[in-house]
C-alpha positions as a Python dict, from the first residue, in 0.01 Angstrom:
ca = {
    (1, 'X'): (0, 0, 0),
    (2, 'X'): (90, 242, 274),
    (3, 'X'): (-259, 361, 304),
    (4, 'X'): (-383, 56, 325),
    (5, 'X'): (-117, -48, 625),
    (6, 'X'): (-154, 258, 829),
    (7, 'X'): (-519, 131, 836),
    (8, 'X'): (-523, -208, 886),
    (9, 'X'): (-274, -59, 1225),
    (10, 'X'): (-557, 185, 1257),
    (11, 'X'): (-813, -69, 1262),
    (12, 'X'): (-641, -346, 1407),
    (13, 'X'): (-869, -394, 1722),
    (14, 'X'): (-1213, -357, 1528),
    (15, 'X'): (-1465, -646, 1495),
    (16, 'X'): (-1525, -649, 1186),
    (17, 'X'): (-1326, -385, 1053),
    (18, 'X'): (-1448, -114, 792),
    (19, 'X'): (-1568, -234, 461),
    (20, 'X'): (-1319, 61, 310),
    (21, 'X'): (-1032, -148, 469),
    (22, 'X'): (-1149, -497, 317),
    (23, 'X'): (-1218, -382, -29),
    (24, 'X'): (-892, -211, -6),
    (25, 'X'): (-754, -538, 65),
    (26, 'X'): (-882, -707, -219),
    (27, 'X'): (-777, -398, -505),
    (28, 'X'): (-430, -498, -394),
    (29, 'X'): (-468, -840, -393),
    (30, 'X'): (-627, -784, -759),
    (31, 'X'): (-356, -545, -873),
    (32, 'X'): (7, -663, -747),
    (33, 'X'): (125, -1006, -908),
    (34, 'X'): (141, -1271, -790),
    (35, 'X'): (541, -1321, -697),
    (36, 'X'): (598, -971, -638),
    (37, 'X'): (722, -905, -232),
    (38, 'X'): (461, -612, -174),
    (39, 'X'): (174, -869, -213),
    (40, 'X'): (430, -1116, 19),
    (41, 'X'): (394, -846, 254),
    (42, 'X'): (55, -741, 219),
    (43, 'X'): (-35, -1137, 238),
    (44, 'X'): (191, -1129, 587),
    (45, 'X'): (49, -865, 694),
    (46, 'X'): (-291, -980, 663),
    (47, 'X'): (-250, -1323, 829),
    (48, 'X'): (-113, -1178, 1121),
    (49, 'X'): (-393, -947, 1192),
    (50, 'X'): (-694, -1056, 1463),
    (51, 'X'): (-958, -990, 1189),
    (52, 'X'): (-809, -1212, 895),
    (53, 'X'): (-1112, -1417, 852),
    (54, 'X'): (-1308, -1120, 777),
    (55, 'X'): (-1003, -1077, 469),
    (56, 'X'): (-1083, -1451, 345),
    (57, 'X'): (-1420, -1305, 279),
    (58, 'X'): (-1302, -1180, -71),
    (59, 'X'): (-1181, -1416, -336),
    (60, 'X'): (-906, -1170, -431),
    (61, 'X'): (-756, -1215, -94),
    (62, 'X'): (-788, -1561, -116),
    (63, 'X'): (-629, -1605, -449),
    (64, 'X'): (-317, -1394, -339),
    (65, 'X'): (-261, -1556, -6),
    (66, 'X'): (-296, -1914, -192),
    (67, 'X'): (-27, -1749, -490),
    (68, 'X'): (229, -1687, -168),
    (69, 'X'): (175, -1984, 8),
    (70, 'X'): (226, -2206, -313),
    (71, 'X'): (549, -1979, -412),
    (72, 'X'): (711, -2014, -73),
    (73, 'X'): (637, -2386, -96),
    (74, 'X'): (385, -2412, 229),
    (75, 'X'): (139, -2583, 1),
    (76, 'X'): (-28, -2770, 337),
    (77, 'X'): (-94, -2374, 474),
    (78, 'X'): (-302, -2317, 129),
    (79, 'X'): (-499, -2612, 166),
    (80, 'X'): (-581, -2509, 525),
    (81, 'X'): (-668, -2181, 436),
    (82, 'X'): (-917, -2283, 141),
    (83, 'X'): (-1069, -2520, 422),
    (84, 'X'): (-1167, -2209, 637),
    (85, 'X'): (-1205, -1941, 445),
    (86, 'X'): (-1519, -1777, 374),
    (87, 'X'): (-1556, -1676, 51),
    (88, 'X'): (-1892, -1738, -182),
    (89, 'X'): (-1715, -1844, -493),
    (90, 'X'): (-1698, -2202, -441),
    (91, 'X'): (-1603, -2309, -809),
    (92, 'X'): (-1317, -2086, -794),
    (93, 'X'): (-1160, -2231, -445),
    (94, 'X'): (-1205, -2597, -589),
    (95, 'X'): (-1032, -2464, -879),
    (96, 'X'): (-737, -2327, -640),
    (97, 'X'): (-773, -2660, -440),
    (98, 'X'): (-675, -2800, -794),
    (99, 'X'): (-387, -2573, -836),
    (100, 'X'): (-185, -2626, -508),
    (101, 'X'): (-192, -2995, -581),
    (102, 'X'): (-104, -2981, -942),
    (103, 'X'): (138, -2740, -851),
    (104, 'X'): (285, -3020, -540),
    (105, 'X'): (285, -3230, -859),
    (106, 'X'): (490, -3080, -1088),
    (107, 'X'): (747, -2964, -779),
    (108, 'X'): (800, -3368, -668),
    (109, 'X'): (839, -3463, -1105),
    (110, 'X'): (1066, -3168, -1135),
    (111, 'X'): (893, -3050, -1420),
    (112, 'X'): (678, -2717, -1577),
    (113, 'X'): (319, -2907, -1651),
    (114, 'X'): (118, -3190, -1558),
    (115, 'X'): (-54, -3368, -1871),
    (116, 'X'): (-453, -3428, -1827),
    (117, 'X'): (-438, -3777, -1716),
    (118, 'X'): (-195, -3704, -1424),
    (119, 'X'): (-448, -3380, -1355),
    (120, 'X'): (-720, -3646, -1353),
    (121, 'X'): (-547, -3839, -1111),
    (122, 'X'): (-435, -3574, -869),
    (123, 'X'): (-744, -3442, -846),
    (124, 'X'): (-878, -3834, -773),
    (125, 'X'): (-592, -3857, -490),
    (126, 'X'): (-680, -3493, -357),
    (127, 'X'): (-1054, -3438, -355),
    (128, 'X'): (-1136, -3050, -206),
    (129, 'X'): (-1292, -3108, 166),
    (130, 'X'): (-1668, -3096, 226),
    (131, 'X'): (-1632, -2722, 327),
    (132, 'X'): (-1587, -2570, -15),
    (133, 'X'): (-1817, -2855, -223),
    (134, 'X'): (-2089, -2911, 38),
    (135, 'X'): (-2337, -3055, -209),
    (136, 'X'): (-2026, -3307, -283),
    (137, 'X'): (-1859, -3367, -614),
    (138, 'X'): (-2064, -3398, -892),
    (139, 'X'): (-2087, -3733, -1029),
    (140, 'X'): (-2009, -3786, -1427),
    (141, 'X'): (-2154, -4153, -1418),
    (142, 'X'): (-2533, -4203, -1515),
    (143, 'X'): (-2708, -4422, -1255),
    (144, 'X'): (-2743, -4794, -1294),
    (145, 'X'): (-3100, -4809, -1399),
    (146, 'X'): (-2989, -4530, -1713),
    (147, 'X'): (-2723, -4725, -1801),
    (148, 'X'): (-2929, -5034, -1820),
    (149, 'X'): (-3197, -4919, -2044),
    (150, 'X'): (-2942, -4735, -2281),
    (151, 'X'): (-2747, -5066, -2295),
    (152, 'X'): (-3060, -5306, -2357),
    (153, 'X'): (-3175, -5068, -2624),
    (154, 'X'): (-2836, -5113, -2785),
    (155, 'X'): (-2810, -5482, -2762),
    (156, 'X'): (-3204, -5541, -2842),
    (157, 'X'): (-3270, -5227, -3146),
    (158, 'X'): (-2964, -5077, -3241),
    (159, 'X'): (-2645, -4926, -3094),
    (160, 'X'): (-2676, -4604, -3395),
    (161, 'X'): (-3013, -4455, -3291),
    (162, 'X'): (-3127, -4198, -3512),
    (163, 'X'): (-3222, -3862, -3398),
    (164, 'X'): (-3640, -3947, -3329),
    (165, 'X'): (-3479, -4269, -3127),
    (166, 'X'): (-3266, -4041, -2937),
    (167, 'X'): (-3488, -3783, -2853),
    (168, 'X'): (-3697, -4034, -2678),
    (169, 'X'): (-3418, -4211, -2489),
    (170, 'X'): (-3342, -3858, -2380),
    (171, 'X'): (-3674, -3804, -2247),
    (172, 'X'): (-3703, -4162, -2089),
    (173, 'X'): (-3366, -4113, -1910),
    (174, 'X'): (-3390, -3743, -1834),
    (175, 'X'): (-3079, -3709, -2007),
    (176, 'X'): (-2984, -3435, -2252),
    (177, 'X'): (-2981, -3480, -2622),
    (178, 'X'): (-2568, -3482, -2657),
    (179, 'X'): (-2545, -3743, -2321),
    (180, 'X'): (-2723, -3975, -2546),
    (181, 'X'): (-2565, -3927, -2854),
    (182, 'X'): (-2237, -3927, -2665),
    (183, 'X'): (-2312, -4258, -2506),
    (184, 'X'): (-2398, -4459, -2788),
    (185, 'X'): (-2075, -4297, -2970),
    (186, 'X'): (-1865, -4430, -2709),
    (187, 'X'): (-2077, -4762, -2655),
    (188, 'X'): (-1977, -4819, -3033),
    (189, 'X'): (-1625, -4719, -2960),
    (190, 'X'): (-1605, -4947, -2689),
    (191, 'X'): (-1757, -5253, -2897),
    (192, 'X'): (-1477, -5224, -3117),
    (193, 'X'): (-1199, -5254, -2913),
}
């Protein structure tokens, strides 16, 4: 930790600064826990420096100045920093997106865990900006024209294809084997309620 601050003083003025001095960064990040006030300082001192977007390059960083900002309650500063930060692992920062609102969650309730349903619906209330899903959420509805043929074969053959009738409606819908099955299961499932 003291290495690593005598060179981020060192290096302070540097654009960018030394590779040694950002993987430092993110062994630290990796290695301290996540409550513990070295990594609130090493988080401080790393938003303070000129350079800190070339910090929010690693995902270890990242995780650790999220893991402060959520403990001190600044959960608006975490959000902001997902937004800009640079790092390649975009499933992970959606996942950390996830977090600080769960975590907002369970701080107005008062409680220790959020059951799936109210995860469903934060994450339908909070979806992560454009900047860390820029091909957009995915979408876990078929289109209109899939739904239609896998509904008029139910109503006109059967709604229990076998396996030789799903294979096909798999390979007429460009849907995998299990969507299928899955489909009709809960098409039946649906009937009887």
């Amino acid at each position: 930790m003291k290495q690593f601050m005598a060179m981020l003083k060192m290096n302070e003025n540097m654009h960018p600064p030394p590779t040694k001095l950002l993987d430092l960064a993110g062994q630290l990040c990796r290695e301290l826990q996540s409550s513990s006030p070295s990594l609130k300082k090493l988080v401080e001192a790393m938003m303070r420096c000129k350079n800190k977007r070339y910090f929010l390059t690693n995902i270890h960083v990242v995780r650790a100045c999220v893991s402060v900002y959520i403990h001190n309650g600044q959960h608006d500063a975490a959000c902001r920093l997902l937004e800009y930060c640079k790092a390649e692992e975009k499933e992970e920062l959606v996942q950390l997106w996830h977090e600080i609102h769960y975590q907002r969650v369970m701080e107005k309730h008062q409680t220790d865990c959020l059951t799936p349903l109210q995860k469903f619906r934060c994450r339908k209330r909070n979806p992560p900006p454009i900047s860390l899903c820029p091909e957009g959420l995915k979408n876990r509805n078929y289109s209109e024209e899939v739904r239609q043929h896998l509904h008029r074969f139910a109503v006109e053959v059967t709604a229990n294809p076998d396996k030789k009738q799903r294979e096909v409606l798999a390979r007429d819908t460009n849907l995998q084997l299990t969507q299928v099955y899955n489909w009709f299961a809960n098409y039946r499932r649906r009937q009887k309620s």
